[in-house]
FIKOLZA-1660 file (N, C-alpha, C; in steps of 0.1 Angstrom, whole numbers, plus 5000, padded with zeros to 4 digits):
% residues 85
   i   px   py   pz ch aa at
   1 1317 1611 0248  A  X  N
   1 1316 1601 0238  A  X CA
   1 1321 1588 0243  A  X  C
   2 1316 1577 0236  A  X  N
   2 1315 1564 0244  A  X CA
   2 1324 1556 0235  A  X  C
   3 1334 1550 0236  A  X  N
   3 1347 1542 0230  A  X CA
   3 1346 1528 0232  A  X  C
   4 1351 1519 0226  A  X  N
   4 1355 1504 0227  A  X CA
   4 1367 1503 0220  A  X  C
   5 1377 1495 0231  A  X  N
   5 1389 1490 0224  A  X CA
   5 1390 1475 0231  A  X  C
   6 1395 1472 0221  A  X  N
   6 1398 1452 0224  A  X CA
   6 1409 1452 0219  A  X  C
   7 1413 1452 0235  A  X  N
   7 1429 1445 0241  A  X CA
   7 1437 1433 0237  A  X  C
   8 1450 1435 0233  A  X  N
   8 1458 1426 0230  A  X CA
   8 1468 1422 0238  A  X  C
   9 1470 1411 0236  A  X  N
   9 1484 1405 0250  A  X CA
   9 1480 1405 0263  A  X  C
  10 1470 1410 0267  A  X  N
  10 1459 1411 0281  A  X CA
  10 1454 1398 0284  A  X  C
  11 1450 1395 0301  A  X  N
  11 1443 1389 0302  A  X CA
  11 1425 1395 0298  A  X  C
  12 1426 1403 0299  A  X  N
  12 1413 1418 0298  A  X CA
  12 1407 1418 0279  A  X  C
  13 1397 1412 0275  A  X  N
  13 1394 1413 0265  A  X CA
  13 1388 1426 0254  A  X  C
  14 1384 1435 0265  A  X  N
  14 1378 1448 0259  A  X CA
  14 1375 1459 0273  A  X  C
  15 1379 1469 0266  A  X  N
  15 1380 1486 0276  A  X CA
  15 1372 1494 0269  A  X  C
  16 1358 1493 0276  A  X  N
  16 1352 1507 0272  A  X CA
  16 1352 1516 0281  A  X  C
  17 1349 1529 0272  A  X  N
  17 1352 1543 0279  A  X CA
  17 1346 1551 0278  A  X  C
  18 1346 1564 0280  A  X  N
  18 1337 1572 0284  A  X CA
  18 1343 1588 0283  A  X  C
  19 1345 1596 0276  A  X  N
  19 1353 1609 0276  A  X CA
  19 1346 1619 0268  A  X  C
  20 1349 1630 0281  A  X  N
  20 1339 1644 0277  A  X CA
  20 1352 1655 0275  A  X  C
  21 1356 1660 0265  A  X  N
  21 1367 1671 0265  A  X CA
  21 1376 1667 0273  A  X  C
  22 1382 1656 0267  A  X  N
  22 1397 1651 0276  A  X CA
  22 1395 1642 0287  A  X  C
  23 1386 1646 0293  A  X  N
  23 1386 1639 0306  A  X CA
  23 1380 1628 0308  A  X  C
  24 1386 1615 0314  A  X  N
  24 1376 1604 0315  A  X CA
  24 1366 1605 0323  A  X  C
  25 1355 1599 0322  A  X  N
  25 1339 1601 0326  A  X CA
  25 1339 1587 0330  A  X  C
  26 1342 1575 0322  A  X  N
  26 1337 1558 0334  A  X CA
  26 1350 1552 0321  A  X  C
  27 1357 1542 0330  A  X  N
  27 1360 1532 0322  A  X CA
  27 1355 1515 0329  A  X  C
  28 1356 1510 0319  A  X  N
  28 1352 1495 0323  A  X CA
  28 1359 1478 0317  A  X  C
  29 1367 1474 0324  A  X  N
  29 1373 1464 0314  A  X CA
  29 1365 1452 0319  A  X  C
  30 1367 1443 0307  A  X  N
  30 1361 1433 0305  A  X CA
  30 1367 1420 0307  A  X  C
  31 1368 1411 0319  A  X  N
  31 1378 1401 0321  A  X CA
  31 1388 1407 0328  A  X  C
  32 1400 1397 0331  A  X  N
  32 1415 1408 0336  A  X CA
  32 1410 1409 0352  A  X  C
  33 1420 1406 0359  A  X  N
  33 1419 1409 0373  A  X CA
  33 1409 1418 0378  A  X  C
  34 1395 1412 0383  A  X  N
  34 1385 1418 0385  A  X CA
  34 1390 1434 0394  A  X  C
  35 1392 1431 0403  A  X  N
  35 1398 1441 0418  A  X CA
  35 1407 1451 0414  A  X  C
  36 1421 1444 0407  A  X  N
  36 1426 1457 0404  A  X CA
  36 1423 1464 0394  A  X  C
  37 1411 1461 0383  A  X  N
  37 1410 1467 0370  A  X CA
  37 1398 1477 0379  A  X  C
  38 1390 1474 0389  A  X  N
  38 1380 1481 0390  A  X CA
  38 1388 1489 0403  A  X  C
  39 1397 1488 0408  A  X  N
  39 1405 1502 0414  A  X CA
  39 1411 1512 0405  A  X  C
  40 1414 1505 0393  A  X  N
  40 1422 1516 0380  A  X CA
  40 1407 1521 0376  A  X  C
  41 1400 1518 0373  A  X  N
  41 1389 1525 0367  A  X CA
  41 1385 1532 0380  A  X  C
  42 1381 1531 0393  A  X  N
  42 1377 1543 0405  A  X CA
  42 1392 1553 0400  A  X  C
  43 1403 1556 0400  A  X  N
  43 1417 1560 0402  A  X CA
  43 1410 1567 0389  A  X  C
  44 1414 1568 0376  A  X  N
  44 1416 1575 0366  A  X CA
  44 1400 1584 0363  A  X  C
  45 1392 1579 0367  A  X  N
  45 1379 1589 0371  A  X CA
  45 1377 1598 0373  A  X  C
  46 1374 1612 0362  A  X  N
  46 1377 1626 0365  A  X CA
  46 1390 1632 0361  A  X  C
  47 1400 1622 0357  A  X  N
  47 1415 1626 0354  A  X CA
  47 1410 1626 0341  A  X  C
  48 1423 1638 0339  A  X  N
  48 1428 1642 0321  A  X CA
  48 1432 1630 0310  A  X  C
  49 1425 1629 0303  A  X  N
  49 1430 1612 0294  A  X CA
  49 1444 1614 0292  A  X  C
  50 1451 1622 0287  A  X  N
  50 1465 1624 0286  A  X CA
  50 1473 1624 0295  A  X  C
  51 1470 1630 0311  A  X  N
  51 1477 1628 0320  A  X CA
  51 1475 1611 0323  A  X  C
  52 1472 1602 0323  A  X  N
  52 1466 1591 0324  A  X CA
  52 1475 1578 0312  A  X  C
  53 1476 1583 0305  A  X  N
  53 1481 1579 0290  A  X CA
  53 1500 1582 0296  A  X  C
  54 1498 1594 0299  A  X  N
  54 1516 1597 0303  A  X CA
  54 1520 1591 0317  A  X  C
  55 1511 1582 0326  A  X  N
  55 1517 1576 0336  A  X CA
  55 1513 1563 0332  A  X  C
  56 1508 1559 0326  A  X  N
  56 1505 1541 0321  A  X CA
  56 1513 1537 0311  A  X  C
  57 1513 1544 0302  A  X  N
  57 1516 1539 0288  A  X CA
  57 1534 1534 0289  A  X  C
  58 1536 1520 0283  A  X  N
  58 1542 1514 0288  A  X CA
  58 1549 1502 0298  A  X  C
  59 1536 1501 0307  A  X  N
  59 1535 1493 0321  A  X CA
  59 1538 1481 0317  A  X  C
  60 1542 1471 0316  A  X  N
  60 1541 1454 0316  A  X CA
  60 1538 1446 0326  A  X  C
  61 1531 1436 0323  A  X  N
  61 1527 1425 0331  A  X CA
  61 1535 1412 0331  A  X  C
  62 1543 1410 0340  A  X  N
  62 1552 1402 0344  A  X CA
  62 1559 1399 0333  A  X  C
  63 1560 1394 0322  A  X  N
  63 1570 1389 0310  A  X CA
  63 1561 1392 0300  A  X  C
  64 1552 1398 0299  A  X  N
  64 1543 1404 0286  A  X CA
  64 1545 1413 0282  A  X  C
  65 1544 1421 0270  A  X  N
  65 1552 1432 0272  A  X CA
  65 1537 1441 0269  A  X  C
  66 1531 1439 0276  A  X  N
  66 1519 1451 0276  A  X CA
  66 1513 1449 0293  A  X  C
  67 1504 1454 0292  A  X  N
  67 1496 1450 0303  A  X CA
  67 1480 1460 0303  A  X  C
  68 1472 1458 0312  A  X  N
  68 1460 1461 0315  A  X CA
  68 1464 1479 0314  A  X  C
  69 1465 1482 0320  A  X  N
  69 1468 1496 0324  A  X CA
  69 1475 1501 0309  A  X  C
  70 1486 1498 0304  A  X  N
  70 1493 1499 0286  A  X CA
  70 1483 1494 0278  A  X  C
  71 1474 1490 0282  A  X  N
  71 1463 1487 0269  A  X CA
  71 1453 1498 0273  A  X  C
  72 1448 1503 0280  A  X  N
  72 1445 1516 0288  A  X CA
  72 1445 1529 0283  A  X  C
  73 1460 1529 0284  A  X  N
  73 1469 1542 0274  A  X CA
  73 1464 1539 0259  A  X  C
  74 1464 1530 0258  A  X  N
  74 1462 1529 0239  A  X CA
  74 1449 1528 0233  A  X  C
  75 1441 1531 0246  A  X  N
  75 1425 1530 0241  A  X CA
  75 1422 1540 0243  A  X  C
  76 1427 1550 0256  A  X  N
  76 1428 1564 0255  A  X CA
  76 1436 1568 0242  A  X  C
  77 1447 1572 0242  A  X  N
  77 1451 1575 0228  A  X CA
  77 1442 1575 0216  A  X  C
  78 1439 1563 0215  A  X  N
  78 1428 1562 0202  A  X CA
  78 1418 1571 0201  A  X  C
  79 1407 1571 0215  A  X  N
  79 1397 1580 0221  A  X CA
  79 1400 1596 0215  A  X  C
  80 1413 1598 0220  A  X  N
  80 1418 1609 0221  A  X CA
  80 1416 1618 0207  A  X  C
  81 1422 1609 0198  A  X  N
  81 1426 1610 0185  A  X CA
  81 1413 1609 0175  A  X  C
  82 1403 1602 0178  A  X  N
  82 1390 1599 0174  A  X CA
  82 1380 1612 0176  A  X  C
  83 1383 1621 0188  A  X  N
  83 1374 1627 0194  A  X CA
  83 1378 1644 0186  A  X  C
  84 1392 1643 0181  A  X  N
  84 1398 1652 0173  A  X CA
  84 1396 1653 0160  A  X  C
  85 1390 1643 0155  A  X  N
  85 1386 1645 0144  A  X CA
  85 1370 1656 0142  A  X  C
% end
């Protein structure tokens, strides 16, 4: 199933996603440090959304108290929680 979340406190305006029974399938962010958002998206590729959610969730970006990767976790989360209904 195919997700959109739009990011807050990000340079990154929206994270769509992509999850088949837990597991992410493609993510893609929109804006936000080209290079490193499209290394986290090859990285978490084929990983468990919850394993993924329990090493991000949290992260900050220099004095922001979120970041690309924690906005990540919370679009997973959501996914997660959506897909359980």
């Amino acid at each position: 199933m195919t997700y959109t979340y739009k990011t807050s406190g990000t340079c990154s305006t929206q994270i769509d996603l992509e999850l088949e029974d837990g597991i992410i399938q493609a993510v893609a962010f929109t804006g936000g440090c080209n290079g490193n958002l499209k290394g986290i998206c090859q990285l978490v590729r084929g990983q468990s959304a919850q394993e993924v959610i329990d090493k991000l969730e949290g992260t900050v970006c220099g004095n922001k108290a979120t970041s690309c990767p924690d906005q990540l976790s919370k679009a997973l989360r959501l996914a997660l929680e959506e897909s359980a209904k």
